[in-house]
C-alpha positions as CSV (number, residue, x, y, z in Angstrom):
1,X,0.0,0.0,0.0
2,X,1.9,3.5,-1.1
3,X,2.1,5.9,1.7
4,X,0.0,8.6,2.5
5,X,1.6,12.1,1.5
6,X,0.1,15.3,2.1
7,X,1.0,19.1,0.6
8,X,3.3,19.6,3.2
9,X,5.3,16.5,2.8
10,X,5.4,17.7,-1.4
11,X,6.8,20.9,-0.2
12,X,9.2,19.2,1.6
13,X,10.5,16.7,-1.3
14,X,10.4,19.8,-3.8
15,X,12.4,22.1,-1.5
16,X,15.4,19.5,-1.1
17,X,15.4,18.2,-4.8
18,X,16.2,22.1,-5.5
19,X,19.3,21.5,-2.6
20,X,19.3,18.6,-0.5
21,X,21.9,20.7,1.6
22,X,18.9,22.4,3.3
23,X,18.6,22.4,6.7
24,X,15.1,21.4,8.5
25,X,14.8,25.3,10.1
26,X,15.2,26.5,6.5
27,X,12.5,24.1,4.9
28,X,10.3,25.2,8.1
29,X,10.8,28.8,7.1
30,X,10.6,28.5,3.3
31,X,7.0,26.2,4.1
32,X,6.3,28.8,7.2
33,X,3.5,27.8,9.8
34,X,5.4,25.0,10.2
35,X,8.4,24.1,13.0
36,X,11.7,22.7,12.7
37,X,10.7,20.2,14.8
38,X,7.7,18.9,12.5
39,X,10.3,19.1,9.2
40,X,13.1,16.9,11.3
41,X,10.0,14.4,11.9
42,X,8.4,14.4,8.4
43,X,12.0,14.2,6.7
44,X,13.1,11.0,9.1
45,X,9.5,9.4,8.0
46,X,9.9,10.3,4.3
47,X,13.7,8.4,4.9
48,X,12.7,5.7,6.9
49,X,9.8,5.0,4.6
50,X,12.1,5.0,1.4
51,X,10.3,7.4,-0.5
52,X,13.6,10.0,-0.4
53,X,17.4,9.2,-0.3
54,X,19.7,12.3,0.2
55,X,22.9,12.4,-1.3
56,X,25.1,13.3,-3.5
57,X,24.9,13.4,-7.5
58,X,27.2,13.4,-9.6
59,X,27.2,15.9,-12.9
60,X,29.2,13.2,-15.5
61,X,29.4,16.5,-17.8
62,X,31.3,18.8,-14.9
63,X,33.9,15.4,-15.3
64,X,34.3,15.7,-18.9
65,X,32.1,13.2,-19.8
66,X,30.0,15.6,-22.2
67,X,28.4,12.8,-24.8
68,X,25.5,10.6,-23.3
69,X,24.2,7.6,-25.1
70,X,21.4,5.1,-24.7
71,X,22.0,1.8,-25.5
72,X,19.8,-1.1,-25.9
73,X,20.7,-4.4,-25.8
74,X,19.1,-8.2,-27.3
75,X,20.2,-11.0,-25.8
76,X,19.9,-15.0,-26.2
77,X,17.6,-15.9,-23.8
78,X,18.0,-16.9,-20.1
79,X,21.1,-14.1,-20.1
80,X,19.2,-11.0,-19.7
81,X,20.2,-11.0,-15.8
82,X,23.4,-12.4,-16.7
83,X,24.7,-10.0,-19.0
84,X,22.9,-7.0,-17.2
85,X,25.1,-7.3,-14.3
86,X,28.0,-7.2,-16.5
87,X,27.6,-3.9,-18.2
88,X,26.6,-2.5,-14.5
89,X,30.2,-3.2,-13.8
90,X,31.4,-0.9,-15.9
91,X,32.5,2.6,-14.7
92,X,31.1,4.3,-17.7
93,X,27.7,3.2,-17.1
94,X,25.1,4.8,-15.2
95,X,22.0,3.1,-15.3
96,X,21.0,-0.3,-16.0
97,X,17.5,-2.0,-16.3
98,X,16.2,-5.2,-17.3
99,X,13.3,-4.5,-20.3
100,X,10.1,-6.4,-21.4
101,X,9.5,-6.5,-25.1
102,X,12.3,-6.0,-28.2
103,X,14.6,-4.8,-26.4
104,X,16.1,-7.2,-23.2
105,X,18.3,-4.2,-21.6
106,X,18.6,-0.4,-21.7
107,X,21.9,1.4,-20.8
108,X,22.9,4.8,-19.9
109,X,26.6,5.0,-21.2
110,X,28.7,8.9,-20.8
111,X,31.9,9.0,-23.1
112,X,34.3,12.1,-23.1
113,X,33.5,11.8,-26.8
114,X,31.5,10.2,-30.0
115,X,34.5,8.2,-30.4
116,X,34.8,6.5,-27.1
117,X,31.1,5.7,-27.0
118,X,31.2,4.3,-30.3
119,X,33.8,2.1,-29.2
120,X,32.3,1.0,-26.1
121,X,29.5,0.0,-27.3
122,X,31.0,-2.2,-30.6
123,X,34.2,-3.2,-28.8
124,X,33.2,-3.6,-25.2
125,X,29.3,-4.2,-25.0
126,X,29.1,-5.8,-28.6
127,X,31.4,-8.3,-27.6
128,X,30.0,-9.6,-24.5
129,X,28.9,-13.1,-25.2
130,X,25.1,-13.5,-25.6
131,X,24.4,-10.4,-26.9
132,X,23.1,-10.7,-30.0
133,X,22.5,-6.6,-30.8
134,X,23.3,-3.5,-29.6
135,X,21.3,-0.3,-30.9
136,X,23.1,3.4,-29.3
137,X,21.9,6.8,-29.5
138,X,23.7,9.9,-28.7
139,X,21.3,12.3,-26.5
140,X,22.8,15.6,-27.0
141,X,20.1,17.6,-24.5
142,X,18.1,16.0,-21.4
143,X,15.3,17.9,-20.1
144,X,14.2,15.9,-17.2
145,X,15.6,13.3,-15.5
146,X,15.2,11.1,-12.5
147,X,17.6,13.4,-9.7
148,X,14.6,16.2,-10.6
149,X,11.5,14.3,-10.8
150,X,8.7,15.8,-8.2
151,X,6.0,13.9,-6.6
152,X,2.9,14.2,-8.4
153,X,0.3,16.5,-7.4
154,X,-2.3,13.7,-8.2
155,X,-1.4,11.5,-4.9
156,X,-1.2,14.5,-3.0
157,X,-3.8,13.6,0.0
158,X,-5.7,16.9,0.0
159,X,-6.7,18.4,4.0
């Protein structure tokens, strides 16, 4: 059963995805009618319940990683596990997930060029055995992703 969140709690989430320095009597004050005391709770719940983690992020781009690629992989079958714990391994690679459909794995690959993503991919993924095909695509702007997605307004338990 998901958790019951209310307006306050959205505040909360929204305020630290913005800086997840913030302290709790600065999220009181930015909510206001609210004490410190009542943000240190909520924030321990919204922790202990799993719905936030707080930490650090890394910018691949401030690194010199500046291309980003998705890769999809197809696999024989019984080594989608298998092989998708391999390419976790890799340093270059920050996300990994098992897929349903075409495609048996999707991969988030960062290069410090077209070059060494292109050879990643043939030399180093395309050579794993069991994969059968690897598909990459170079995605030169990112308007959203995970480290800024909000809670939706539409589970919002309303007072």
């Amino acid at each position: 059963m998901p958790p019951t969140l209310d307006h306050i709690d959205k505040q909360i989430v929204d305020l630290l995805i913005s800086d997840g320095r913030r302290s709790c009597s600065e999220i009181a004050r930015a909510i206001g009618n609210i004490s410190e005391r009542s943000i240190r709770y909520r924030m321990v719940r919204l922790i202990n319940e799993n719905i936030i983690h707080i930490n650090a992020v890394v910018m691949p781009r401030s690194l010199g990683f500046s291309v980003m690629g998705d890769v999809f992989i197809e696999v024989e079958p019984g080594k989608v596990y298998e092989i998708s714990q391999k390419i976790a391994e890799y340093e270059n690679v920050t996300y990994v997930g098992c897929s349903t459909g075409e495609i048996d794995i999707s991969a988030q690959v960062v290069a410090h060029d077209n070059v060494e993503l292109y050879n990643f991919v043939n030399q180093e993924i395309g050579k794993i055995p069991g994969v059968r095909r690897v598909t990459a695509s170079i995605i030169p702007v990112i308007l959203k992703d995970v480290y800024y997605w909000h809670i939706p307004t539409s589970i919002i338990k309303e007072d």
